[in-house]
N, CA and C atoms as an extended XYZ file, in Angstrom:
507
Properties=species:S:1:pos:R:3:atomname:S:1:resname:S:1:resid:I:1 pbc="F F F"
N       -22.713      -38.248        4.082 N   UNK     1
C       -23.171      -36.885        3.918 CA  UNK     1
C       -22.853      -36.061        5.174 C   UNK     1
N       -22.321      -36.649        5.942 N   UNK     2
C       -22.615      -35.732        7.506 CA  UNK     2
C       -21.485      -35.991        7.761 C   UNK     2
N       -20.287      -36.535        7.243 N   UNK     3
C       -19.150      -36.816        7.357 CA  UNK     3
C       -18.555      -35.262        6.282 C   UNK     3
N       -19.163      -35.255        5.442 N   UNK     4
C       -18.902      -34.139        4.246 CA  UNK     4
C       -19.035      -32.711        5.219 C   UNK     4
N       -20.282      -32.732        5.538 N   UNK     5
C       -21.148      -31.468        5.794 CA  UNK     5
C       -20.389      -30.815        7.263 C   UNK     5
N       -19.965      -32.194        8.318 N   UNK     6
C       -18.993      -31.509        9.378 CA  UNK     6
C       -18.002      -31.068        8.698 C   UNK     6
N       -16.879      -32.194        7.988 N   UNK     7
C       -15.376      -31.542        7.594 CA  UNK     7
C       -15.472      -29.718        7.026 C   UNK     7
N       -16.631      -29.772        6.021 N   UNK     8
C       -16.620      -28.782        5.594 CA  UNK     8
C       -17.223      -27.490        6.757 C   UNK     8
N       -17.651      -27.413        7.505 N   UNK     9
C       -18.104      -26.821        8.548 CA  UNK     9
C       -16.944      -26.242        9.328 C   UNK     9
N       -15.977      -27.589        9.406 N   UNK    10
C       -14.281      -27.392       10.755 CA  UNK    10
C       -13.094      -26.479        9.732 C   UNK    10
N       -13.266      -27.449        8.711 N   UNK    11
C       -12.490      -26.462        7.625 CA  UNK    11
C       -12.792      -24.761        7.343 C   UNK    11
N       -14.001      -24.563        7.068 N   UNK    12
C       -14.999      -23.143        7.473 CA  UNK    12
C       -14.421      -22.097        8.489 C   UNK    12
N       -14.984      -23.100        9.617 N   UNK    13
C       -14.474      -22.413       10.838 CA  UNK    13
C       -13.026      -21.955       11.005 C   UNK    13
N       -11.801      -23.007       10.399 N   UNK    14
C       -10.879      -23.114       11.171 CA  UNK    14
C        -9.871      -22.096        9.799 C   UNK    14
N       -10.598      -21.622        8.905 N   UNK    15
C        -9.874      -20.973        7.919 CA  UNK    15
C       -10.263      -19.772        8.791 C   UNK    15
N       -11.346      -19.422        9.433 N   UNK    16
C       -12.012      -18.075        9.757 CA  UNK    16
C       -10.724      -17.480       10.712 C   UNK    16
N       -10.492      -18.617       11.823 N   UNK    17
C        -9.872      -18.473       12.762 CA  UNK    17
C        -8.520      -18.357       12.543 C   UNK    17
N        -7.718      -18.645       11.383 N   UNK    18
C        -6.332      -18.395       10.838 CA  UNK    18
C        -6.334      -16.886       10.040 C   UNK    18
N        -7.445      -16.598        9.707 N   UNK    19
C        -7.717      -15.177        9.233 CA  UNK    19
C        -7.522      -13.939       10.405 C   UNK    19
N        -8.125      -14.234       10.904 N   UNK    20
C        -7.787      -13.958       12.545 CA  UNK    20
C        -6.976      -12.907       12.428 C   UNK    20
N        -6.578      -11.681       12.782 N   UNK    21
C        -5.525      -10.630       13.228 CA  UNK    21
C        -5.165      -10.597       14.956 C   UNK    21
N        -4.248      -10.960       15.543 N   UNK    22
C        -3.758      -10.728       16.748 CA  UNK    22
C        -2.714       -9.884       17.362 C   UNK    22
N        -2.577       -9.187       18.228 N   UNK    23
C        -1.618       -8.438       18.606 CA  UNK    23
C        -1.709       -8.445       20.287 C   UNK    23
N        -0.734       -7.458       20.535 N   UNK    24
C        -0.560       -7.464       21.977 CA  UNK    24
C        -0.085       -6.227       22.457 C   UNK    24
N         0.042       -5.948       23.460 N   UNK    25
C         0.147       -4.812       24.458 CA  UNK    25
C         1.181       -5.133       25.303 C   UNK    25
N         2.205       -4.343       26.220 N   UNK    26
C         2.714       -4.611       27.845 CA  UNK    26
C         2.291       -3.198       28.139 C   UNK    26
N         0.982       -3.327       28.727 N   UNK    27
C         0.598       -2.490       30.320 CA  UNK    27
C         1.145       -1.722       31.296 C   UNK    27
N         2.268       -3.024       31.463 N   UNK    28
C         3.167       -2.157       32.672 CA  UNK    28
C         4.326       -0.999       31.682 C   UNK    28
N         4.569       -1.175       30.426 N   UNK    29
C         5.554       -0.259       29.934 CA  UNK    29
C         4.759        0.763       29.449 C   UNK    29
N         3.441        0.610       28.841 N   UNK    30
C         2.736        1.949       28.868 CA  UNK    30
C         2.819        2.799       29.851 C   UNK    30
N         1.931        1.941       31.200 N   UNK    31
C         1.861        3.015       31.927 CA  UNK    31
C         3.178        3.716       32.581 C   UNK    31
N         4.066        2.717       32.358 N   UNK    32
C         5.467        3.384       33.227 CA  UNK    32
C         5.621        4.824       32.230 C   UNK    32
N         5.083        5.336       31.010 N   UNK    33
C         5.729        5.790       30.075 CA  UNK    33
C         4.505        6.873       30.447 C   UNK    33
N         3.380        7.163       31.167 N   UNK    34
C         2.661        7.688       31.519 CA  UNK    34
C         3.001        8.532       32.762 C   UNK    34
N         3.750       10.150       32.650 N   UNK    35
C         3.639       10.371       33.944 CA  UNK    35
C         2.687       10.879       35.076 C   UNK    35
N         1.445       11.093       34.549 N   UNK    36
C         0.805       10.560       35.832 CA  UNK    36
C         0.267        9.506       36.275 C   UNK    36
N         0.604        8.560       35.863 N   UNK    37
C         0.722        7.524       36.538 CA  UNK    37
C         1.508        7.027       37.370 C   UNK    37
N         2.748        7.609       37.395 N   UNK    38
C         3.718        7.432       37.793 CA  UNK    38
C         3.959        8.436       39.202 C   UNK    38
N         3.188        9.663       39.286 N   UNK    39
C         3.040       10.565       40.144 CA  UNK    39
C         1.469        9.925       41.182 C   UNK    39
N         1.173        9.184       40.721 N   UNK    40
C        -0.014        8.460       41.039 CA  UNK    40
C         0.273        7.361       42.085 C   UNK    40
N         0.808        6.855       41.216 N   UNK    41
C         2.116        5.459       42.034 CA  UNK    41
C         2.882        6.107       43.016 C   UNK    41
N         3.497        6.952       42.661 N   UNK    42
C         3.973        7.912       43.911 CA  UNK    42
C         3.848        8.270       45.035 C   UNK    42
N         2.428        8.831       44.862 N   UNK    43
C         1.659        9.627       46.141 CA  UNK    43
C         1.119        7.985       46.861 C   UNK    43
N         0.144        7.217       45.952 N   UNK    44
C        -0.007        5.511       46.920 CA  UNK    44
C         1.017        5.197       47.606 C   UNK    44
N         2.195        5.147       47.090 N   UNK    45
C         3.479        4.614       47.732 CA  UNK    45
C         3.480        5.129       49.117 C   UNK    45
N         3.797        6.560       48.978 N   UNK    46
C         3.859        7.348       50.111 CA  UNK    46
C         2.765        7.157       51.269 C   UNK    46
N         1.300        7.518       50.870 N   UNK    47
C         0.057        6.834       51.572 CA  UNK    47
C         0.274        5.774       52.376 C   UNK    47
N         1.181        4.220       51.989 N   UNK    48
C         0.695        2.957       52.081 CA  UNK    48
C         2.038        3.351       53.147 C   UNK    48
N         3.379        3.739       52.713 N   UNK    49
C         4.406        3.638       54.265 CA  UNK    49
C         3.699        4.735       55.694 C   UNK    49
N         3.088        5.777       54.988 N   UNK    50
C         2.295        6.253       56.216 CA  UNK    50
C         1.380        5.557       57.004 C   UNK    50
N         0.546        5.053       56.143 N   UNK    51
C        -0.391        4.144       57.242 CA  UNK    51
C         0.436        3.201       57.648 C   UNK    51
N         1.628        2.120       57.227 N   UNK    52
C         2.016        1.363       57.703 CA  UNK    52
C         3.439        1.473       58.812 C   UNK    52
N         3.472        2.814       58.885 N   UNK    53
C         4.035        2.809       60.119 CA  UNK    53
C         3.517        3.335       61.455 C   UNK    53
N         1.866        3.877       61.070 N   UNK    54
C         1.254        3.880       62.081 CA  UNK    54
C         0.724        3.337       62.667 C   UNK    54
N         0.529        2.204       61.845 N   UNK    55
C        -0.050        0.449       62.283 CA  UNK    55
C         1.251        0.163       63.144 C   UNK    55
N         2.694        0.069       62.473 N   UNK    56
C         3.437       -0.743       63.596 CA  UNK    56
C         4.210        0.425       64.875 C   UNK    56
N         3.409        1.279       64.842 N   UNK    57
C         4.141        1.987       66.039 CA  UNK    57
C         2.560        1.874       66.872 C   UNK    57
N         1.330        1.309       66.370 N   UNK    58
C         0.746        1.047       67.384 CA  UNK    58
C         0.734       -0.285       67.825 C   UNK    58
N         1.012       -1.319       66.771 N   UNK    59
C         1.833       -2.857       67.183 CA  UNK    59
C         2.152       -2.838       68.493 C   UNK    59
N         3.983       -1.844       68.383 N   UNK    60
C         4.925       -1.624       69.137 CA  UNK    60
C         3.951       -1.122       70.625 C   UNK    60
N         3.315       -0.157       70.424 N   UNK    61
C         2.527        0.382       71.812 CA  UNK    61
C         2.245       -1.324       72.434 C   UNK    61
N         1.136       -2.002       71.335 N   UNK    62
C         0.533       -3.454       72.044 CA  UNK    62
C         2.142       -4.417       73.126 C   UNK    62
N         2.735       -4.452       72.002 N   UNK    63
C         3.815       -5.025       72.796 CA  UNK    63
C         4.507       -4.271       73.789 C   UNK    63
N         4.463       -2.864       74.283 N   UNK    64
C         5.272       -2.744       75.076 CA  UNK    64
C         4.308       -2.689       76.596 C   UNK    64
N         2.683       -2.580       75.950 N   UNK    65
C         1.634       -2.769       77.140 CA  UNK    65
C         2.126       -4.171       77.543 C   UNK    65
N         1.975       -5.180       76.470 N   UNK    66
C         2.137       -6.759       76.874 CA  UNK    66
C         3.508       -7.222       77.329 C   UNK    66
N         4.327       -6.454       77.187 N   UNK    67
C         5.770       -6.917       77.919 CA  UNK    67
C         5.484       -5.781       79.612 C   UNK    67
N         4.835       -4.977       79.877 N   UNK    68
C         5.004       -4.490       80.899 CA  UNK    68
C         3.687       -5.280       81.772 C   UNK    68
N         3.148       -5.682       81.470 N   UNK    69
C         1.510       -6.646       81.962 CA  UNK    69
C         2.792       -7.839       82.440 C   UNK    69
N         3.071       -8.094       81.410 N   UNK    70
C         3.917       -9.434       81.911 CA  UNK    70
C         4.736       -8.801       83.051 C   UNK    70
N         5.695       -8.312       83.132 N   UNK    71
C         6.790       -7.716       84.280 CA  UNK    71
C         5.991       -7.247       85.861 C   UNK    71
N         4.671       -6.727       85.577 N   UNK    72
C         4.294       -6.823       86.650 CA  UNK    72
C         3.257       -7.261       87.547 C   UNK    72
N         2.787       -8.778       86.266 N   UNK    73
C         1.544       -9.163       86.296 CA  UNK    73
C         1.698       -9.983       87.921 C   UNK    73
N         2.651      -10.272       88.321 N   UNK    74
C         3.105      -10.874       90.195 CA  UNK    74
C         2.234       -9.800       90.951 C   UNK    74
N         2.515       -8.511       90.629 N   UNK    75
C         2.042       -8.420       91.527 CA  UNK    75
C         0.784       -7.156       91.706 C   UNK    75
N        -0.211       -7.448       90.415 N   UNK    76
C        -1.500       -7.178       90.405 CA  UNK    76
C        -2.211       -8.176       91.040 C   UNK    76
N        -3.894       -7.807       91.512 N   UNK    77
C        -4.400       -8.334       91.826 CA  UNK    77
C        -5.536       -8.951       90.737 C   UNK    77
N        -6.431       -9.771       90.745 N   UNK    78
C        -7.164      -10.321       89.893 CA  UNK    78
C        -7.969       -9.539       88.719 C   UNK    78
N        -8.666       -8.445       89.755 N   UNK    79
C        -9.407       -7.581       89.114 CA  UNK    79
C        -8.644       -6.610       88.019 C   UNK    79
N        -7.312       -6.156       89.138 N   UNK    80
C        -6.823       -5.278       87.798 CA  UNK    80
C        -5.654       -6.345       86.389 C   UNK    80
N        -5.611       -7.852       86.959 N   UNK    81
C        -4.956       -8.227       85.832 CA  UNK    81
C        -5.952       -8.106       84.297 C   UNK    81
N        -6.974       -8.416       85.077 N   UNK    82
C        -8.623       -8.641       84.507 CA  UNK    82
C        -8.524       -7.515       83.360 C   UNK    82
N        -8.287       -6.372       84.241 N   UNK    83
C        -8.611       -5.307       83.323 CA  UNK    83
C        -7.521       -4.642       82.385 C   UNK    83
N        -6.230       -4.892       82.946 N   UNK    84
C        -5.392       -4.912       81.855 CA  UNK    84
C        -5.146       -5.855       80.991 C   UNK    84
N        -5.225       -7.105       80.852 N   UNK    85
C        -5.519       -8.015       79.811 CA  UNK    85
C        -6.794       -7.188       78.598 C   UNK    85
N        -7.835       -6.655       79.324 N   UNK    86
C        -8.634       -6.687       78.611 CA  UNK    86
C        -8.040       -5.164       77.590 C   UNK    86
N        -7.524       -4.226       77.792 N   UNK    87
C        -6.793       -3.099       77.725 CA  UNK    87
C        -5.811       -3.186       76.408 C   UNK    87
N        -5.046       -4.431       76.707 N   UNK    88
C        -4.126       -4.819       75.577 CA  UNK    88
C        -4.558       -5.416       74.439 C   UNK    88
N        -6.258       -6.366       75.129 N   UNK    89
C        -6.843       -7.008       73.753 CA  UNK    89
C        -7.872       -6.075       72.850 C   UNK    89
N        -7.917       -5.028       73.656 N   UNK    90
C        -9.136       -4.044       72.895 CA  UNK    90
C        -8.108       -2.869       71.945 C   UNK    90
N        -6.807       -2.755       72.312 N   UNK    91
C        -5.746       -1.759       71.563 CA  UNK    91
C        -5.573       -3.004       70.083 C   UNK    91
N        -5.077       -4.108       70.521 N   UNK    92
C        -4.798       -4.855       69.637 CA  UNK    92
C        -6.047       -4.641       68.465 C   UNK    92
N        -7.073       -5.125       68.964 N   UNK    93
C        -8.391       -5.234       68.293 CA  UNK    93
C        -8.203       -4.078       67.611 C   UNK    93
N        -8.357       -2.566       68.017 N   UNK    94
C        -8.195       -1.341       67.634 CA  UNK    94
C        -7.314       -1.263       66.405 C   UNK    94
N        -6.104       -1.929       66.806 N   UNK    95
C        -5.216       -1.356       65.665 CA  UNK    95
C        -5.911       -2.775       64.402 C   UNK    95
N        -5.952       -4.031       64.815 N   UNK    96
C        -5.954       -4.691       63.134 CA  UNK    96
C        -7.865       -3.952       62.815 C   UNK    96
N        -8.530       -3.663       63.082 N   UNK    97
C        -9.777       -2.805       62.904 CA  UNK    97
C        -9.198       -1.528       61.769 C   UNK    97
N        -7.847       -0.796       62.644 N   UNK    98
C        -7.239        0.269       61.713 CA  UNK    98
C        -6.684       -0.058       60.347 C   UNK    98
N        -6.047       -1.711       60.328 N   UNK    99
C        -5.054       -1.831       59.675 CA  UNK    99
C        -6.204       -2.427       58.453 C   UNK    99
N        -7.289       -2.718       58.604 N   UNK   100
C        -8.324       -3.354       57.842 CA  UNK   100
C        -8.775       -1.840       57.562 C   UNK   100
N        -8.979       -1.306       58.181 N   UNK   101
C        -9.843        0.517       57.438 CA  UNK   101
C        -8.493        0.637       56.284 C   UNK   101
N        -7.239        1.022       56.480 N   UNK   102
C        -6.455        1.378       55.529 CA  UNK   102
C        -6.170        0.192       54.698 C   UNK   102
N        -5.978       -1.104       54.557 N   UNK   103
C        -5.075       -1.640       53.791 CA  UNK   103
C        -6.159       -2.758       53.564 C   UNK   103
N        -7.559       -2.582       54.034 N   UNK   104
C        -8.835       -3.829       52.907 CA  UNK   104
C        -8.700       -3.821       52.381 C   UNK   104
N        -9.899       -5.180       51.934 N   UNK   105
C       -10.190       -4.853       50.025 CA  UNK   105
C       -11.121       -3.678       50.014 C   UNK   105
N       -11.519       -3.088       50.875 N   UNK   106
C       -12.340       -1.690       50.591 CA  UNK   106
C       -11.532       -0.671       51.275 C   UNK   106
N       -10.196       -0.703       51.921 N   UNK   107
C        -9.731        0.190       52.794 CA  UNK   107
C        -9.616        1.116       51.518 C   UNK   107
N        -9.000        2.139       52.379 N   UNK   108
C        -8.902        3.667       51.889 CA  UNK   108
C        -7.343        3.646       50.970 C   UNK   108
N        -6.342        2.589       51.179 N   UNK   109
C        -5.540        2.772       49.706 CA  UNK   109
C        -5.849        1.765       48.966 C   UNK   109
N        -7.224        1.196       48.576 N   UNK   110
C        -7.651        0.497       47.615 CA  UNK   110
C        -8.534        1.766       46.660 C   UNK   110
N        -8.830        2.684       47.539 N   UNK   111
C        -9.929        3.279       47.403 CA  UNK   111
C        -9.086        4.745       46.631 C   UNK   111
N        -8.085        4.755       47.250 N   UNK   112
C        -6.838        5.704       46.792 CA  UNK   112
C        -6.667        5.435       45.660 C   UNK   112
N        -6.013        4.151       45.540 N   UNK   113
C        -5.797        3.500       44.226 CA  UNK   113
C        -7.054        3.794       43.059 C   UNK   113
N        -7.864        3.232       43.368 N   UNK   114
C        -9.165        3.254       42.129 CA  UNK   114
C        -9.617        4.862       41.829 C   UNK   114
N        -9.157        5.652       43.051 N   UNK   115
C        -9.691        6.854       42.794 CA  UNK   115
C        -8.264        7.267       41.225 C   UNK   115
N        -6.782        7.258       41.866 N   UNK   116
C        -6.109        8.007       40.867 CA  UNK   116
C        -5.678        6.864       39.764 C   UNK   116
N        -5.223        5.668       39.816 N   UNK   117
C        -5.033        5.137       38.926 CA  UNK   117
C        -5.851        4.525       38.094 C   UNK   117
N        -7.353        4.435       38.481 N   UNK   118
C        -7.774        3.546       37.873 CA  UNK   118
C        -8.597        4.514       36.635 C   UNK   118
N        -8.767        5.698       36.495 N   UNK   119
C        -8.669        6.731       35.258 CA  UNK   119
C        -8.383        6.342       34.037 C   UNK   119
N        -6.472        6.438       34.465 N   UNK   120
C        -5.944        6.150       33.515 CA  UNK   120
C        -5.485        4.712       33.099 C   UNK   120
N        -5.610        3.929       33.818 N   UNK   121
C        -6.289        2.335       33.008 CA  UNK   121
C        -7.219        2.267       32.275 C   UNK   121
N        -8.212        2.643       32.191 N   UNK   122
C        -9.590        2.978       31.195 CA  UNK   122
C        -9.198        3.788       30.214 C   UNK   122
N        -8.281        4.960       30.143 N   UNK   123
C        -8.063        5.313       28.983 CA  UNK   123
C        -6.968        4.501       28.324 C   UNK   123
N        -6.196        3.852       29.257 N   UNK   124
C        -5.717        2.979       28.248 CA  UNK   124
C        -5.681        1.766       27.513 C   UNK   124
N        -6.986        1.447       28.413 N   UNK   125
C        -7.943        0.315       28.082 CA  UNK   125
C        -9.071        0.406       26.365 C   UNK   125
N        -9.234        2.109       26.498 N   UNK   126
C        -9.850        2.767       25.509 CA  UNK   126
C        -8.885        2.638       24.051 C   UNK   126
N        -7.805        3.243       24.597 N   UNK   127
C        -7.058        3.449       23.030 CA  UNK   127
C        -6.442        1.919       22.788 C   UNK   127
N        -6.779        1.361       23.505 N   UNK   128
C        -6.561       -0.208       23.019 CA  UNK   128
C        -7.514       -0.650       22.496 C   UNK   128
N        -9.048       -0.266       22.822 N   UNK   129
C        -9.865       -0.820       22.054 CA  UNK   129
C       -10.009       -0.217       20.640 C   UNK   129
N        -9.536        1.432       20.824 N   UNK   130
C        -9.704        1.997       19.171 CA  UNK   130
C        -9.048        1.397       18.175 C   UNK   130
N        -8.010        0.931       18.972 N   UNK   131
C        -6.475        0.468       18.242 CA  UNK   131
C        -7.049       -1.180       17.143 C   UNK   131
N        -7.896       -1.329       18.695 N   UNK   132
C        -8.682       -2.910       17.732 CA  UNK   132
C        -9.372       -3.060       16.890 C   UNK   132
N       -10.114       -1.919       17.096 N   UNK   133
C       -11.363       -1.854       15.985 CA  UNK   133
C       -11.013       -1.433       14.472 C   UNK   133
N        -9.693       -0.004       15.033 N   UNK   134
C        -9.212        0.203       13.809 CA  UNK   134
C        -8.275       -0.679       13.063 C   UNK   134
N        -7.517       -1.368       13.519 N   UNK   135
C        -6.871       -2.567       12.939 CA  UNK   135
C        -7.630       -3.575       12.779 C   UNK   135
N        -8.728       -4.277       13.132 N   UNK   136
C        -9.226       -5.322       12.800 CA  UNK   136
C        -8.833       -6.206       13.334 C   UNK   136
N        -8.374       -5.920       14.603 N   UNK   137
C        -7.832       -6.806       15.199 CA  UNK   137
C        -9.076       -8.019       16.298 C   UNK   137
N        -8.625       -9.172       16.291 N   UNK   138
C        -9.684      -10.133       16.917 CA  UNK   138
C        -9.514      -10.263       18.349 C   UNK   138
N        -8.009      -10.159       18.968 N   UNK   139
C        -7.513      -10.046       19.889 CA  UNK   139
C        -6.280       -9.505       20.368 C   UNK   139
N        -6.508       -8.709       21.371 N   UNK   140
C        -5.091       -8.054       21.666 CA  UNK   140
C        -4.382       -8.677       23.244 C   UNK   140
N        -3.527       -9.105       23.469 N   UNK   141
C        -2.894       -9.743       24.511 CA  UNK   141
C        -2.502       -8.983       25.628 C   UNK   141
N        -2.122       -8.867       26.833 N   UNK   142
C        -1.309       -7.914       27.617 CA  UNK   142
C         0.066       -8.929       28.032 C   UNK   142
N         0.664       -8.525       27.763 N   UNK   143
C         2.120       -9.365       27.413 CA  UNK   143
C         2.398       -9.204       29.291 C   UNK   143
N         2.085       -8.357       29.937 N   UNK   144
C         2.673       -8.170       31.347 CA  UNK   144
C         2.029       -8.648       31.981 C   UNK   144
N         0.541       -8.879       31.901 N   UNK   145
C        -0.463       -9.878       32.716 CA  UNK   145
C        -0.486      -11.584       32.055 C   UNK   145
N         0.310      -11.795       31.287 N   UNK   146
C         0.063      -12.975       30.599 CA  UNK   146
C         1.286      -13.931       30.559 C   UNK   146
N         1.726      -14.360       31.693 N   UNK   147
C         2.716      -14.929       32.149 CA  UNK   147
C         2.796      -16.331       31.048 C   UNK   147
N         2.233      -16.523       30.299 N   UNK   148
C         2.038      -17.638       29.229 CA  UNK   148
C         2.450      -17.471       27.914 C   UNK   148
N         2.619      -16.430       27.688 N   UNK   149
C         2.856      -16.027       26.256 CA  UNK   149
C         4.574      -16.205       25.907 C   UNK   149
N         5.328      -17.427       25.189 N   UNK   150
C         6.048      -17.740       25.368 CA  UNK   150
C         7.055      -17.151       23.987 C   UNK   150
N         6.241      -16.671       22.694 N   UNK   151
C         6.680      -16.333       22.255 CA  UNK   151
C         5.950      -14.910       21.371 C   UNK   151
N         6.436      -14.004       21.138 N   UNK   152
C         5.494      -12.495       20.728 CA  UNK   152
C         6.447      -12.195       19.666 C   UNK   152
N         5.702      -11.679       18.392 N   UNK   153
C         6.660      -11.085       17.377 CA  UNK   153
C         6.954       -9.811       17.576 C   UNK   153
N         7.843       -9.039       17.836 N   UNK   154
C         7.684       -7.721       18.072 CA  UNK   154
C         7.039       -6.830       17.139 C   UNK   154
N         6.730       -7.647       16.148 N   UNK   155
C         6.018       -6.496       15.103 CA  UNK   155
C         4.348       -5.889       15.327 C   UNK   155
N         4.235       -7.133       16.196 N   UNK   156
C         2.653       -7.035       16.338 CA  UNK   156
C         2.144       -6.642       17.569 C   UNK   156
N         3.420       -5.925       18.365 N   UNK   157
C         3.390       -5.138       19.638 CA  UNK   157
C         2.748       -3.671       19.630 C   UNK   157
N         1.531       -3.132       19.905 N   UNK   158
C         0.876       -2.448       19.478 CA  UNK   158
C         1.000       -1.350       20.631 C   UNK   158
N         2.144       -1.739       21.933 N   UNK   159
C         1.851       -0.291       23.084 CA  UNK   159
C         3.045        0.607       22.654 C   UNK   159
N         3.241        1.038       21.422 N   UNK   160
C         3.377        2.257       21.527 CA  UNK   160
C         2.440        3.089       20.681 C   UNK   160
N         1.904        2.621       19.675 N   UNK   161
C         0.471        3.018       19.470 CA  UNK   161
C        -0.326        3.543       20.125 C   UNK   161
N        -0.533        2.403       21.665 N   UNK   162
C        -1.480        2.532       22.664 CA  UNK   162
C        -0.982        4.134       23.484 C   UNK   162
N         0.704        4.278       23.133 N   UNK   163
C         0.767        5.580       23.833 CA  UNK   163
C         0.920        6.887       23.109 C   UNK   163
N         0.697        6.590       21.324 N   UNK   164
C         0.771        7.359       20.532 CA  UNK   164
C        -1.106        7.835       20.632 C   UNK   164
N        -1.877        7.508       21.048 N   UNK   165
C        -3.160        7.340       20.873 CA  UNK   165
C        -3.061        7.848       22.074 C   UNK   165
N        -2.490        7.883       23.339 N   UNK   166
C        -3.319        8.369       24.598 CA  UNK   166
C        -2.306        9.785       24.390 C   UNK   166
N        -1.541        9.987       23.507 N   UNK   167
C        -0.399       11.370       23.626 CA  UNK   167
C         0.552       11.544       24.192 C   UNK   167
N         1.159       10.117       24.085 N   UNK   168
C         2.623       10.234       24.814 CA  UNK   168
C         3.351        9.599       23.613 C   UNK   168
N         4.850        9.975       24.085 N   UNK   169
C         5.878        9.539       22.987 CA  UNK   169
C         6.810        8.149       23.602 C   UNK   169
């Protein structure tokens, strides 16, 4: 009886789960197809080489203090090697302190980022979910985050929907 009552239970289940509707998304071709997102990506871009060449032109400052400490460290005396050592380790300190304000996990182009892009991820997170509910769909995939997905029918590729739904062509 309990041999009956499981099979029929797995069978149950496993018809439910072939009933199933699935589809999928690529993320990265939506949003590429999004231009502000793309003006978004833009302006970060720009942000992230600004701060990062003000990080290495203050690098460059550390090293050219620490190559000139070296050249004339003969012929300082104790006190002032003392204090230029300490000079080069407090700039250093200074700049990765800077390079952690801009480029954390809380720096200011994380913060850049979540401010302009992360908008329009949610809306396209949104018309993916309308897309589900209205299709009946059980699960939708992101084909660009899902390095596993080895084979996709193109029929059941649902991002241009996802960009017919947010108002792009």
């Amino acid at each position: 009886m309990k041999k009956i009552l499981l099979t029929t239970l797995v069978l149950l289940l496993g018809a439910n789960l072939w009933a199933q509707k699935f589809a999928f998304v690529d993320t990265d071709y939506i949003l590429k197809k999004i231009p502000s997102y793309k003006a978004a990506q833009e302006q970060i871009d720009k942000l992230s080489e600004q701060y990062q060449k003000e990080i290495e032109e203050r690098y460059a400052e550390v090293d050219k203090m620490y190559k000139e400490y070296q050249t004339e460290k003969v012929l300082l005396t104790e006190e002032m090697k003392k204090k230029r050592e300490e000079e080069i380790i407090n700039k250093e300190r200074e700049t990765k302190e800077l390079q952690m304000k801009y480029f954390g996990r809380e720096g200011m182009l994380y913060k850049k980022r979540e401010e302009l892009v992360k908008p329009i991820q949610d809306q396209v997170f949104n018309a993916v979910k309308e897309i589900a509910v209205e299709g009946g769909y059980a699960v939708i995939f992101d084909s660009s985050a899902s390095p596993n997905m080895l084979y996709t029918n193109p029929r059941h590729d649902k991002s241009e929907e996802v960009l017919v739904k947010l108002g792009y062509k």
